[in-house]
N, C-alpha and C positions, 0 to 999 in steps of 0.2 A: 385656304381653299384647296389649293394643289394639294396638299397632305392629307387633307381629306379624300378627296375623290381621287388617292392613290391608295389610302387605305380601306375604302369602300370597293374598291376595283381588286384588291390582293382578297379581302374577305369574300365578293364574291367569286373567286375564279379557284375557292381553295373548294368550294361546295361540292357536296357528292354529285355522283352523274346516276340515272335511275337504271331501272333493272328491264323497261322495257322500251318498244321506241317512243311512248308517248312520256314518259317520265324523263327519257334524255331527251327529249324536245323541249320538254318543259327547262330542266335545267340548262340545256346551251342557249336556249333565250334567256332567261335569265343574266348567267354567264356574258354572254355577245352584248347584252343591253346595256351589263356592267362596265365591260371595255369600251362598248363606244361610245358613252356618255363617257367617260373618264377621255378617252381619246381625242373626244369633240370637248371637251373644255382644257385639256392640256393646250390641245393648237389650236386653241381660238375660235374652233368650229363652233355650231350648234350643237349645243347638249341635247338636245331633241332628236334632231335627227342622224348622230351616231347611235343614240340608244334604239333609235329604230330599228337605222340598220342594223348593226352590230346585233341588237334582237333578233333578226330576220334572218342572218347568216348562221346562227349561233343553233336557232330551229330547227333550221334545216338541216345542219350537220348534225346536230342529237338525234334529230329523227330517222337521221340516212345510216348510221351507225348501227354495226350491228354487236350483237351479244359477244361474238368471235375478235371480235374487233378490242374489246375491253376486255379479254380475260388474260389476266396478267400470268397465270399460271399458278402451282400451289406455293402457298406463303410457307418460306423454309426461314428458319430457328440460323440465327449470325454461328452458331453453333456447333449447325450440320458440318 
């Protein structure tokens, strides 16, 4: 069970993030839902309601994020 919903928690947290605010909302809930259901059955908690929270925290921070915020800058070649 724990190996489970450690690897259901790595799977979701590797997912892209979206290009605007309502698609990084959508994905940090996602994302927040994954960790706190994983969180809440690691320690015993309600799998319910860490996926809530953790959904709820996860919204708001994708959705409060800005463009500037995630541009990593231009992808350069190990080479450069």
């Amino acid at each position: 069970m724990i190996r489970t919903a450690l690897a259901l928690s790595f799977a979701v947290a590797v997912a892209a993030c979206g290009a605007t605010p309502t698609e990084r909302g959508l994905s940090g809930g996602a994302i927040g839902a994954g960790v706190g259901a994983t969180a809440g059955a690691v320690t015993g908690g309600s799998v319910a309601t860490g996926a809530v929270v953790g959904g709820a925290v996860g919204a708001a921070a994708g959705a409060l994020t800005s463009r500037r915020d995630l541009d990593l800058g231009p992808i350069r070649s190990p080479l450069d």
